[in-house]
N, C-alpha and C positions, 0 to 999 in steps of 0.2 A: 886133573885136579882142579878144586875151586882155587881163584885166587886168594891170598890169604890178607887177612884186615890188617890196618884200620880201610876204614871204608868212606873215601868224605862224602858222601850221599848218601842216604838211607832213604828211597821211597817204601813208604806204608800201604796196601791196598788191598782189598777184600778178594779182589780177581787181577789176573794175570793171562793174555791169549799168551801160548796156546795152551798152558794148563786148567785154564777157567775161565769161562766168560757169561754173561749173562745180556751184557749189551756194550757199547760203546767206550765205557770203561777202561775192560781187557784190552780193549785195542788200544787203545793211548799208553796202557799201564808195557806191551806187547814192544811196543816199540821208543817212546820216551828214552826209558834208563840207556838201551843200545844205543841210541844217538848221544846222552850222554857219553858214555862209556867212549867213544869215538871221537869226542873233544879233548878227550883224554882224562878225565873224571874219573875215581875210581868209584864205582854205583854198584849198592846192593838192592837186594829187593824184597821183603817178608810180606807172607801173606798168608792163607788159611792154610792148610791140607785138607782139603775138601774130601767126604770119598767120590764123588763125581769129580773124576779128574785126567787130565791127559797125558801122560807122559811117556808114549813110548818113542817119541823122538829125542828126548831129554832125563833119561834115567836119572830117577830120584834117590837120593843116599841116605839113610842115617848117619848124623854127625854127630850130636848130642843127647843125651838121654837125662829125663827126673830132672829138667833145670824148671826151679821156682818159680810158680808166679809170683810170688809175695802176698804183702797185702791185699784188699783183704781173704784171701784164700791162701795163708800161709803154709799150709799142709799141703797144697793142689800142686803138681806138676805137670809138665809137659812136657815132648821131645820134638826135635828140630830135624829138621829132612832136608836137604841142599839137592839142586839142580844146577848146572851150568846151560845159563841161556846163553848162548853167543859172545860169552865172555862176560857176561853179567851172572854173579851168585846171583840165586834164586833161593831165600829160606823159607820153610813150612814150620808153619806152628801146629804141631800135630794134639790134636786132645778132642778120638773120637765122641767123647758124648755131646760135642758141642758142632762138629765140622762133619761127618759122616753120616752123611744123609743125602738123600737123594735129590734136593733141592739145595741153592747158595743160602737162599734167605726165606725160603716160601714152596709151600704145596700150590697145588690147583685150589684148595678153599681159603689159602691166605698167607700169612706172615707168619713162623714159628712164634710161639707162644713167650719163648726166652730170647729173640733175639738181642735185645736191651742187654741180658746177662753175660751171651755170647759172645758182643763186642766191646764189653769194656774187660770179658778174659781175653780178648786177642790183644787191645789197646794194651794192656798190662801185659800180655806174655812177651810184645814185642819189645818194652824196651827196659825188660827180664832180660830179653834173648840177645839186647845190644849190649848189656854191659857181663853177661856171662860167656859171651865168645868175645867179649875184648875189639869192640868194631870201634869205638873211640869216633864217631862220628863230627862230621864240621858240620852238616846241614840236613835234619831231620824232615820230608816232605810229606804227609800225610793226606787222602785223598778222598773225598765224599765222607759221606756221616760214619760209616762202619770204622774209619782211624780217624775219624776229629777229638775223639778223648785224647789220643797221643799228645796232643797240642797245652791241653790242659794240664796232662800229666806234669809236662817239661816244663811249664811255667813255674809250677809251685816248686819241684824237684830243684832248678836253679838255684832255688833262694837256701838248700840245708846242704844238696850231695854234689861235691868237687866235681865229680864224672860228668855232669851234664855242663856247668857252668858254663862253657863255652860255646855251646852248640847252639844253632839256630834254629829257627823252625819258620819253613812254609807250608800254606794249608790248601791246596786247590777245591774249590766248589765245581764239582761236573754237573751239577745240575739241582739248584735250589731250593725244588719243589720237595726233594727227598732229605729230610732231615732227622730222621731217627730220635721220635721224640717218645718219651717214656715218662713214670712216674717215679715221685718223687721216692721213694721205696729203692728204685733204681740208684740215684745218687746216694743214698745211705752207704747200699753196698759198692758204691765206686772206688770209693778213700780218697777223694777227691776233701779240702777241706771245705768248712762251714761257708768261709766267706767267699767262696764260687756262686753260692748260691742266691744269685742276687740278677735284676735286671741286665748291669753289665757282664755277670757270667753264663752262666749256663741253667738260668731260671729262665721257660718264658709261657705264661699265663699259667702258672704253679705245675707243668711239666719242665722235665728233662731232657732240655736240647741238647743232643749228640752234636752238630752240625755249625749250632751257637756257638759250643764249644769253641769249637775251631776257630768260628770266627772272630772271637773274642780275646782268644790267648795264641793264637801266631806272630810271628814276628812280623809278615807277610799273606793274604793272603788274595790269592789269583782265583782266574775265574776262563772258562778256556775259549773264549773270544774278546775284543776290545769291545766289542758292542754290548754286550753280554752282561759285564762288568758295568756299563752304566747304565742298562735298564735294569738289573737290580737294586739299586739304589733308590728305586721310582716304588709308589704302592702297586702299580699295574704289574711290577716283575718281581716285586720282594719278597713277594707268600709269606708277610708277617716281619721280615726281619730285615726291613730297610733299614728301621733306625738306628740298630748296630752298624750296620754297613755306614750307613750316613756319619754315623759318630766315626768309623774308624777308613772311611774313603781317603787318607792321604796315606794309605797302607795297603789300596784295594787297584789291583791292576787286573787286565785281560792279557793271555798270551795266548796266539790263535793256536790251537791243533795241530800238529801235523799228521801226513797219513802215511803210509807203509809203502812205497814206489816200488818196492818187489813183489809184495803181494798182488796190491791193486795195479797192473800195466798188463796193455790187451795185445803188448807187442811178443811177451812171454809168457801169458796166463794158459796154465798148463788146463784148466780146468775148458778151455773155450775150443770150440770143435777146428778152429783157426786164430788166424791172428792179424792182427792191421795196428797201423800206427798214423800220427797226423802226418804224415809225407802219403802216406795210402792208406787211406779207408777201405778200400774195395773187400778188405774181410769182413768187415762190419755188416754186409747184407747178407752171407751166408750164416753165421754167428746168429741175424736175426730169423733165413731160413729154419735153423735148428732149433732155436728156442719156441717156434711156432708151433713144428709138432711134438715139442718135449711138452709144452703145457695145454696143449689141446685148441689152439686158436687158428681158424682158418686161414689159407694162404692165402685168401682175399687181400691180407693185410702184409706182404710182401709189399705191394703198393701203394697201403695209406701207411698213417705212421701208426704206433702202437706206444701205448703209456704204461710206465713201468711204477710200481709202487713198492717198496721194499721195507720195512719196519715195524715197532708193536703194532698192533693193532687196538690203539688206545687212542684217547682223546688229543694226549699233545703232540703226537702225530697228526693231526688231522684227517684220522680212516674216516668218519663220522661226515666230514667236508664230502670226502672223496664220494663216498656210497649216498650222501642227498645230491650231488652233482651230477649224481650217473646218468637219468634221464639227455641232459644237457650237452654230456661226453658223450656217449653214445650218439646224440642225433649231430655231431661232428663229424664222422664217419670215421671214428680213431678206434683201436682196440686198447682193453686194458688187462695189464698182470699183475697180481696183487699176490707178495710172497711177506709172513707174518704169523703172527700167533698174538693173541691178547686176550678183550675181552670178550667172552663166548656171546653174547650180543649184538657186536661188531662180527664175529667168524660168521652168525648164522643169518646174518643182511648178505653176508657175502657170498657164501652158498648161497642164497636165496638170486644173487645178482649174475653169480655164473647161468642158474634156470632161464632166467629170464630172459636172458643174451645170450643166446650157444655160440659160440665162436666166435663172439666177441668179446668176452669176457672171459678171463681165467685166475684160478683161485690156488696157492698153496700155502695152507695152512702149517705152520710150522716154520722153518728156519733151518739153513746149510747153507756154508759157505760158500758148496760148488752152485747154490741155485740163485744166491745173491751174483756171484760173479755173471752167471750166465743170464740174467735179464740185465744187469747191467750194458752189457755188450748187444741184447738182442733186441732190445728197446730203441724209441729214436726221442723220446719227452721220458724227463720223471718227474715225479710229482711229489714235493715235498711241502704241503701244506701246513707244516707246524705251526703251533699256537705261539710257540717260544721254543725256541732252540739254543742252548747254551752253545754248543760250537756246530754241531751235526758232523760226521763223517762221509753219510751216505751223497750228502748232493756234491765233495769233492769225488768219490769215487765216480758218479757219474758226469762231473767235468770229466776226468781223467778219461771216459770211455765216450766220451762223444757221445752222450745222450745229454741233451743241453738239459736243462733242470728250467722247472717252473715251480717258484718257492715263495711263501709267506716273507715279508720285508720283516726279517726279527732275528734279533742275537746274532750269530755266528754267519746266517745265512747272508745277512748284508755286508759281511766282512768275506765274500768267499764267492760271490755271484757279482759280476757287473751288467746291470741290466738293457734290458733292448728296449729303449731304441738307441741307448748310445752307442758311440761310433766303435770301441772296444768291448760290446758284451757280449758275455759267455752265458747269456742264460733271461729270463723272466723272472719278476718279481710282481709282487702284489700284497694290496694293502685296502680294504680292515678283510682280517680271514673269514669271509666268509664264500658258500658255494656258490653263488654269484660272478663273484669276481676271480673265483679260479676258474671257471667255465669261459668268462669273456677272457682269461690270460691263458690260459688252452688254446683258443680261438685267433688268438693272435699269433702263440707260438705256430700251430698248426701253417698261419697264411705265410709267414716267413719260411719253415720247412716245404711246403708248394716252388717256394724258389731256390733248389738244389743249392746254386751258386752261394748264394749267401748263406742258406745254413750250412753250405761243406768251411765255409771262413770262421763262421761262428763255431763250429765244431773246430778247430784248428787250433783256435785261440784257447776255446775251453780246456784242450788237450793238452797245452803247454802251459799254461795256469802253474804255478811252483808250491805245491801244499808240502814239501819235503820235512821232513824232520829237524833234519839240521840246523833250517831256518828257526823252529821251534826250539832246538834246544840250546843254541845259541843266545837266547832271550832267556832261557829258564838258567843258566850260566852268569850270564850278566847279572842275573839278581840275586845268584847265590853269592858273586863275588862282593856285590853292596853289600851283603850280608857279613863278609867276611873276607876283608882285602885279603890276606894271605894264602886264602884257596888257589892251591895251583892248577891247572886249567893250559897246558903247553898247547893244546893246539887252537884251543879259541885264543889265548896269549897271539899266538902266530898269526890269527885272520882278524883281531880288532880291530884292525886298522884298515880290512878292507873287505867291509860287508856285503 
């Protein structure tokens, strides 16, 4: 049986691991509320019914049927589908002409045509679907552009209907660049009032900021690094919307990430052809045996290191860095494995770069879990070149696996890497991104891997690095409770006093 409401947390999110993901997201969304839920919070979770969707670890239910969206679609209904994640409810907002389809947001030629429409019906069915199952919510958390209308909604709802009055709202930004902006046609049909529509609301250069939104009418709004949070505020990080930020900075925090330590740990990764931990690495060289002839790269490089690349294959990745670098990697004597999907202009440099390098270069186009896991562990550099990184997950996972990282000095990555040459680093950094200077920071990591000793230390450190959850939800607790002194909270009560 689900547990039964009130619910003091409500996170809002368009994807959820493992029933949905499309990037980074689902994994925050995957694990968050559980570490919640663990402090002793009671956390729900709504989000799409997608029909690409996973659930046969977590059987999905019908609970609700034909509940309202309201205005302005007051004829329009929906029905609600519940999952128990690990002790966290899980609800679907099921209404396939909007969610049944084979992509979250987008085909292979682009963005659905309605997505604008799509997510101010989910903003709307969602908190349809908190006050018609009676969840009486103390802290409403909505996530990226797809629930930043929820923010909007609750601000104006405060001021006429009793049921919200109380409730708080925070707004998290995963990544800034993405702000779901629409036309003004959009806001007509949102039911949002007239006087939203304004520089400080959700106008910005006569479109329809979803994302503004948020930012504008939370009580709080977060951003998932400390660094992160204050290069937005700057024009080089605010893609347009500093000056909201800037107006509402005594309201705008970072709270780092955490990452998933059952999933990601090479001590139990079921997915890895062995296993090693930082007391013994000695599984790590077979692990990189394995992954040399799963991806086609010769055992030449048993011996050198080999550079691991894991992510879209877009710009603010830096694949583009990586593939004009490659001359420069290459005459290093390093191999390289590039696992992703993006843009087909970037896939087809890189097909082009496996030709060109047999055996030392290897290409997989696409994305899986078990092939993330396994260059993690078979790799000894990875390469995280981003332009901007709001927190990154990938360069903790490969702290975790002792592939030390060489990464752009930006967002999250300067909060999560201590760089070499200091006396405690777990990794490389470098600064302005360009191929250049990831080539000479290659070159450096490379002369440090040359000296066994010191990179088996610097893998050590990196290994036991603490990205835990807890740590994370411990901070997102704390600011629920500023939100709302009376939020009970018995086990972070129990450890405030000794962090």
């Amino acid at each position: 049986m689900l547990p039964s409401p009130p619910h003091d947390v409500v996170l809002i999110t368009s994807e959820i691991f493992p029933f949905s993901k499309s990037g980074g997201l689902a994994d925050v969304m995957g694990a968050l509320p559980v570490a919640l839920r663990q402090l002793g919070l009671r956390v729900a979770v709504v989000t799409p019914l997608y029909g690409r969707m996973c659930t046969a670890k977590y059987p999905v239910r019908l609970v609700y049927e034909n509940c309202p969206v309201g205005f302005p679609w007051p004829e329009t209904t929906f029905d609600v589908y519940a999952a128990n994640y690990q002790g966290v409810p899980v609800y679907f907002i099921d209404r396939p002409e909007y969610f049944d389809r084979r992509g979250y947001y987008c085909t292979s030629k682009g963005d659905y045509f309605d997505n604008g429409e799509r997510f101010i019906f989910f903003c709307r069915a969602t908190l349809s679907l908190m006050r018609h199952l009676s969840f009486n919510p103390r802290i409403v958390h909505a996530h990226d552009w797809h629930a930043a209308l929820t923010m909007a909604y609750l601000y104006f709802a405060r001021e006429e209907e009793p049921f919200w009055q109380e409730v708080k709202t925070v707004f998290t930004i995963h990544n800034l660049a993405y702000q779901g902006r629409f036309s003004y046609r959009l806001f007509e049909l949102s039911g949002l009032p007239l006087e939203a529509w304004s520089m400080d609301g959700v106008e910005f250069y006569s479109s329809f900021n979803y994302l503004k939104a948020g930012i504008a009418y939370a009580d709080w709004v977060t951003t998932v690094s400390p660094s992160y949070a204050q290069e937005i505020l700057t024009p080089a990080f605010g893609c347009g919307l500093e000056g909201i930020l800037q107006h509402r900075q005594d309201r705008v925090i970072g709270i780092l990430n955490g990452m998933d330590t059952a999933v990601w740990n090479p001590s139990q990764d079921s997915f890895l052809p062995c296993s090693y931990s930082c007391d013994d690495l000695r599984g790590k060289a077979e692990c990189k045996l394995r992954m040399l002839d799963r991806v086609g790269l010769s055992h030449y490089f048993v011996d050198r290191p080999v550079l691991g690349f894991v992510g879209r294959l877009r710009g603010q990745k830096g694949i583009d860095m990586v593939l004009d670098a490659l001359p420069g990697l290459m005459a290093l004597d390093a191999g390289l494995v590039v696992l992703g999907e993006g843009n087909p202009a970037h896939e087809a440099r890189l097909f082009q770069a496996v030709e060109d390098y047999p055996g030392q270069v290897a290409a997989v186009v696409g994305y899986t879990e078990e092939m993330a896991h396994v260059i993690q562990a078979g790799t000894d550099i990875f390469l995280m070149p981003s332009r901007y990184e709001p927190c990154g997950l990938t360069q903790m996972y490969s702290l975790r696996y002792g592939t030390l990282p060489v990464a752009t000095a930006v967002g999250g990555l300067r909060d999560t890497i201590i760089p070499y040459p200091l006396a405690n680093a777990t990794g490389f950094m470098f600064a302005p991104a360009t191929a250049d200077r990831l080539v000479e920071t290659v070159r450096q990591a490379i002369a440090v891997w040359e000296e066994q000793e010191t990179w088996q230390e610097m893998q050590r450190r990196a290994m036991r690095s603490d990205f835990s959850w807890e740590r994370s939800a411990r901070e997102y607790a704390r600011l629920y409770r500023s939100l709302d002194p009376h939020l009970e909270c018995p086990v972070f009560e129990a450890r405030a006093d000794n962090p």
